[in-house]
N, C-alpha and C positions, 0 to 999 in steps of 0.2 A: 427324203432325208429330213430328219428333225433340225428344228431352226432354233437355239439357244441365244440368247440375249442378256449380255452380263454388263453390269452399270459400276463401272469402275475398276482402274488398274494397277491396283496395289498389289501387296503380296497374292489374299485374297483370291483378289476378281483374276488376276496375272491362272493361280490355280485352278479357277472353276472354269478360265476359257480351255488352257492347256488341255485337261483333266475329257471337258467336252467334246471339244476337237479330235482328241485322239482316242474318244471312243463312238467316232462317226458322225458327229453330228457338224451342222453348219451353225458359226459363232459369227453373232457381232457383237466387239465388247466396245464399249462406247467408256470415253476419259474426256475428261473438260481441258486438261491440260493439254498442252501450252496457256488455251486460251484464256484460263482460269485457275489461280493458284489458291489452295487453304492457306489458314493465315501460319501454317505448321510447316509447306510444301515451297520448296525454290526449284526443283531439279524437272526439266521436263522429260525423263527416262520414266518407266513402268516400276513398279516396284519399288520404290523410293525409301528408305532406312531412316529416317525421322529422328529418333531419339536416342541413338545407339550403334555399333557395327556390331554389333557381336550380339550373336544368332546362340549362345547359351554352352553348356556342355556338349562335348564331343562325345566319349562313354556311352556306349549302348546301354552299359550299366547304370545309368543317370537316366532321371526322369525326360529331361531335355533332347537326350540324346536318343534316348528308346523312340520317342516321339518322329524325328529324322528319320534313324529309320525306316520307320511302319511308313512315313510319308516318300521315302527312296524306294521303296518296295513299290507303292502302289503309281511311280511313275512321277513322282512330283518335281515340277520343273526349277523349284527356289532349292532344293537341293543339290540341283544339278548346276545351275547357276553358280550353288557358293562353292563349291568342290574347284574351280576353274580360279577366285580370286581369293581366298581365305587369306589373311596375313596372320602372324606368328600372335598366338595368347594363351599360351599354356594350356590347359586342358579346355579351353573355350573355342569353337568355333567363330569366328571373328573374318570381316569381309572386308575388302577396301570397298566403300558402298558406292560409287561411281560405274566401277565393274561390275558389280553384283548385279544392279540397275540396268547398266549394258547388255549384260548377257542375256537378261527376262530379256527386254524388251526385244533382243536380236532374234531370239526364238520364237517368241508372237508373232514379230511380224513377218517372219517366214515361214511360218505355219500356212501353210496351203488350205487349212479351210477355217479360217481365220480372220476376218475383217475388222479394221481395229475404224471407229468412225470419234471422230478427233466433235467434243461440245458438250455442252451442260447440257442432261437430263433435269427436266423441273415437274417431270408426272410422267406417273406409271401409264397414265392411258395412251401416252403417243409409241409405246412399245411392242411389237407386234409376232414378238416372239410364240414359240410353241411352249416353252419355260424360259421365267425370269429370273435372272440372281442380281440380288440388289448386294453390294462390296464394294461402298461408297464409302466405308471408315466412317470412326469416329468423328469424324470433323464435316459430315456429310453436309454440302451446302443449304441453305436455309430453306429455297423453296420446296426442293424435295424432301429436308426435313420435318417440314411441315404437313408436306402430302401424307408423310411416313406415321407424323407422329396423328395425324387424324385418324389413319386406317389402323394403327395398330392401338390407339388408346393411350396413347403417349409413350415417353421414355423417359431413360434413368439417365444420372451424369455419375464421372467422378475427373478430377484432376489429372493431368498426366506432365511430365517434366522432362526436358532431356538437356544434356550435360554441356559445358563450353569444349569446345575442339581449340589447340595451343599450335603454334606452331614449333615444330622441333628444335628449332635454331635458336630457339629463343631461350632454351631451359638451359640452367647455370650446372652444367654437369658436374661442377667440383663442389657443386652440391646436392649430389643425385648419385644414384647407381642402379645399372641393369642387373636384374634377375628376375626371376618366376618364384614364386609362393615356393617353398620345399624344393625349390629347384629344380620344379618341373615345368622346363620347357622343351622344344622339338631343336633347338638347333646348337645347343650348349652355352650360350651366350645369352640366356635370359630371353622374355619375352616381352619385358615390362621394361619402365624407364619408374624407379622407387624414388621420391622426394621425401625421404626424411625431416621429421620432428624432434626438437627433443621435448619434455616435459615443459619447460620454459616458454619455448615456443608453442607449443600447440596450445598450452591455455591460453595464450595471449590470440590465439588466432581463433581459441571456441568463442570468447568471450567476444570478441569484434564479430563471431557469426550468426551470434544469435543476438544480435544490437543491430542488425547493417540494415538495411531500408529495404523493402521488396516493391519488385515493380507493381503498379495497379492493373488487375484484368481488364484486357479489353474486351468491347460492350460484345464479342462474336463469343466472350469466354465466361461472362454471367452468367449465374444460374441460382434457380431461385432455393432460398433455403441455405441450411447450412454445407460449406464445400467440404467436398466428402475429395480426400488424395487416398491413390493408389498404391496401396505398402509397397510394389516391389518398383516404385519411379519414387519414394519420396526424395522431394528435395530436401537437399540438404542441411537448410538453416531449419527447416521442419524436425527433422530426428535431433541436430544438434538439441532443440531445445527441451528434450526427454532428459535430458543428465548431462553432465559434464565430461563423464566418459562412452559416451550412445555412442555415437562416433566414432570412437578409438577401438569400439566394440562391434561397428560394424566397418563401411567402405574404407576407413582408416587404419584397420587393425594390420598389427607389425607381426603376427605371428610366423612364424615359417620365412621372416626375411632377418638377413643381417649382412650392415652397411661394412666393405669389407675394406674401408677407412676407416673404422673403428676398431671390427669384430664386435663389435655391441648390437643388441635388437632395438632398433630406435622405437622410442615412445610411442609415434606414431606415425601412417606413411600415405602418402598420397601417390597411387599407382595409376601411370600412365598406359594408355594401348596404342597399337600403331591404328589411325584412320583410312591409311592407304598401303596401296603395298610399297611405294618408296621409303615413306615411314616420315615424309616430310609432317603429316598432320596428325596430332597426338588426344585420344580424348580421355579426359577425366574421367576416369573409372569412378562409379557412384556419387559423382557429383551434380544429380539432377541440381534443377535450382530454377527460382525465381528469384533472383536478387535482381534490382536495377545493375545495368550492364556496369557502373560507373562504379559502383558497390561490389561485383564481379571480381572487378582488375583491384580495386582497391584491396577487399579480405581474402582473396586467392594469392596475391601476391606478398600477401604476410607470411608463405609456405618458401620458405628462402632458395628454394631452386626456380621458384616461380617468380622471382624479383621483379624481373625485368622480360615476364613471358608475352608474345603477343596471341592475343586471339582472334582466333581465324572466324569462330561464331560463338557470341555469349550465350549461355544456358538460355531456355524457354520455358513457359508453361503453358499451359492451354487446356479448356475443357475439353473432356472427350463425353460421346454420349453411346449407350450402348439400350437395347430396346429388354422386356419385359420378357426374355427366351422360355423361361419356364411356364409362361401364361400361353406364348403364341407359337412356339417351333415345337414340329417333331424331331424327333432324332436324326432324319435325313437333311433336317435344316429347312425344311418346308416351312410355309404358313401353317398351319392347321384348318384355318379358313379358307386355306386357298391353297390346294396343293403344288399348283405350276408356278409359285411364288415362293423364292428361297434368298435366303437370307446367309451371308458368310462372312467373316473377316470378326474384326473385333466388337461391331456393334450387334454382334450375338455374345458377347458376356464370355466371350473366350480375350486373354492377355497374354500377349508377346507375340513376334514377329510369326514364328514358326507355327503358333498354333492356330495365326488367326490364317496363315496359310495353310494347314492342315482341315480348317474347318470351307474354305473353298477350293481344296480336292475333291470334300465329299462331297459338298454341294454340286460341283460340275457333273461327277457321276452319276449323282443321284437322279439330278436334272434330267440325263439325256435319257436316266431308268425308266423316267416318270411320265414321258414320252412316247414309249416305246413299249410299253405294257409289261414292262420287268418289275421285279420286286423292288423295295429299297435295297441299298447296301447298308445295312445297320451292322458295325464292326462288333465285335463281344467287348462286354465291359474290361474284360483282362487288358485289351490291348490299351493304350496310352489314348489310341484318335478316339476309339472306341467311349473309354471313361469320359472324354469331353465329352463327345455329342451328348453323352447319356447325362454328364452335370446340366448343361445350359436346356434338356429339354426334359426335365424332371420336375412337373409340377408341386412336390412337396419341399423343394430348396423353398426357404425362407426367406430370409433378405437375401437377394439375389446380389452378390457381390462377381466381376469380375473374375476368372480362375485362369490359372498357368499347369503346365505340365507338371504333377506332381505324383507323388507315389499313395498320398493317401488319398487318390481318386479309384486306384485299383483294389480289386476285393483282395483279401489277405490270404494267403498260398494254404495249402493242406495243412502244412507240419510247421512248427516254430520256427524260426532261422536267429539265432538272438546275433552273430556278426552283422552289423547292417548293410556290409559291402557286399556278403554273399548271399543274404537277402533282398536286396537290389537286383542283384545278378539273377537269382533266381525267380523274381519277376521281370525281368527283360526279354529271358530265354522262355517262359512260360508264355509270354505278349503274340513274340515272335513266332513260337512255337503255334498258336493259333490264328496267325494271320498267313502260316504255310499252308494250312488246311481248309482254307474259306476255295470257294467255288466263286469265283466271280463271274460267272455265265448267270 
């Protein structure tokens, strides 16, 4: 029996052991935690949700969604995880992340050929696997990223952000109102918690956000050169500062909401999500940030339903570092130099929870393919996993920027589609349609 060895237990590493495991082989995934936390990580559960609960569109017809999917098809166990703790956010899959956490980690380590070994990996050479997958994350500890950044000739950075969590009790509801964008949510009752602006207020509150103090990176979050942030985490005193109305034009916009103390569309909104499924802890929808915490409570609470809100954890930043994929991965997520060496999660230049799990399905697969004298599994560019692997190991990408699930990674259909909703639809059912037909023998 093939022996796989996976070095970290994020979404990921959580995927390429599952993925391994249940296609015969013997896994030991190795986590540092408890023993050792990144300066991003508090939870000692597998799979741990960082910057956000919410795992994107639902919609097969969405990019995000097509994406789940192809990765519920192919067995993947973070979809099966979020299916059991989802709480209510309109057309967004969204997780109490404690559960979510729970559930990975309850399945690894009931996995009957599965051995989870609790400690810091600091080199590849003490590993003695038959394939390795390295899905240590962006935050990969220093000595192994060191090891990493020798062997592969360095790596790239960019910023990443994640938003303050409120407590529910704290929000002034007779200054707030529930509902979903369009009034689409699953239980009729809304799925958000709306903090209304008016004109008045929201300048008063742009202008204190792009004045307010940001905290200083620490020396684990330096990086040399100019800091390069990730459009879809910018914090948000960063977009504030593009215009006076960037904001109100994006995580802020009132569109599709109206405060039904008014019947008016307020100027601008600040939309809550539930963080758990009691719904006691609430996060800031698009409010990454790096503001100093003090700065935080102070221009957040200029949003009058947030007067008097408590936070449960202020906003963060932190570099993330992600390696050179179009110079050193093939498509199966291999080294290139080094076949029985794979590489998964976000620090192959794939961004967001789901895809950087979707990129340690394939790896796990591939792993035990690689093994065992089978082909790779290279998915067709139609499908959603497929376009990733093929973006992050395509030698002619240029500046290599991070990529998310999106539709313009897919080739464009036969015939024109000018509706975009039916042209979505009509690459989801195309994706899927080609991932009925694969042979995975």
């Amino acid at each position: 029996m093939s022996h796989i060895v996976v070095v970290g237990a994020g979404l990921a590493g959580c995927e390429a052991a599952w993925a391994a495991a249940n296609a015969g082989a013997e896994v030991t995934l190795y986590e540092m935690k408890p023993n050792k936390y990144t300066p991003a990580h508090n939870s000692p559960g597998f799979a741990e949700l960082v910057c956000s609960n919410s795992l994107k569109a639902k919609r097969v017809e969405s990019a995000a969604g097509l994406l789940k999917e192809e990765m519920r098809r192919l067995g993947s166990i973070c979809t099966e995880a979020a299916a059991e703790c989802s709480v209510p956010a309109g057309g967004a899959l969204a997780v109490d992340r404690d559960l979510f956490s729970e559930g990975v980690t309850r399945r690894i380590m009931s996995h009957p050929c599965i051995r989870v070994g609790h400690g810091e990996i600091t080199d590849l050479d003490s590993l003695s696997g038959d394939a390795v997958i390295i899905a240590t994350g962006p935050l990969t500890p220093q000595p192994l990223s060191d090891k990493l950044c020798s062997l592969l000739g360095g790596g790239l950075s960019f910023y990443d952000a994640a938003a303050p969590i409120i407590s529910a009790d704290s929000i002034d509801m007779d200054r707030a109102f529930i509902a979903s964008r369009y009034g689409r949510d699953e239980g009729g009752e809304g799925d958000y918690i709306n903090c209304p602006m008016n004109k008045e207020e929201y300048e008063a509150f742009h202008s204190a956000l792009i004045l307010a103090q940001t905290a200083p990176l620490h020396s684990y979050d330096k990086g040399e050169g100019k800091t390069r942030v990730y459009e879809g985490c910018m914090p948000i005193e960063v977009l504030a500062k593009r215009g006076a109305d960037s904001i109100r034009y994006g995580p802020m916009k009132p569109v599709g909401l109206r405060d039904p103390k008014t019947g008016h569309r307020p100027w601008a909104v600040l939309q809550l999500r539930k963080e758990n499924t009691q719904g006691s802890m609430l996060n800031m929808v698009g409010f990454q940030t790096n503001l100093k915490y003090g700065e935080q409570k102070r221009v957040f609470g200029m949003i009058p339903a947030l007067k008097n809100a408590e936070f449960l954890r202020f906003g963060i930043m932190h570099r993330n570092t992600f390696i050179d994929s179009p110079r050193l991965l093939n498509q199966d997520f291999s080294l290139r130099e080094n076949p029985r060496l794979f590489f998964a999660g976000q620090m192959t230049g794939v961004e967001g929870y789901m895809e950087s799990a979707a990129s340690g399905l394939l790896a796990g697969i591939n792993g035990v393919r690689s093994v065992t004298g089978k082909p790779p599994l290279i998915l067709p560019d139609n499908t959603m996993m497929g376009a990733l692997s093929a973006y992050i190991s395509n030698p002619e990408v240029g500046d290599f920027q991070p990529m998310g699930a999106n539709f313009g990674l897919l080739p464009p259909l036969d015939g024109h589609i000018r509706d975009k909703r039916e042209r979505q639809a009509a690459l989801a059912e195309r994706s899927l349609k080609s991932l009925q037909d694969i042979n995975f023998d």
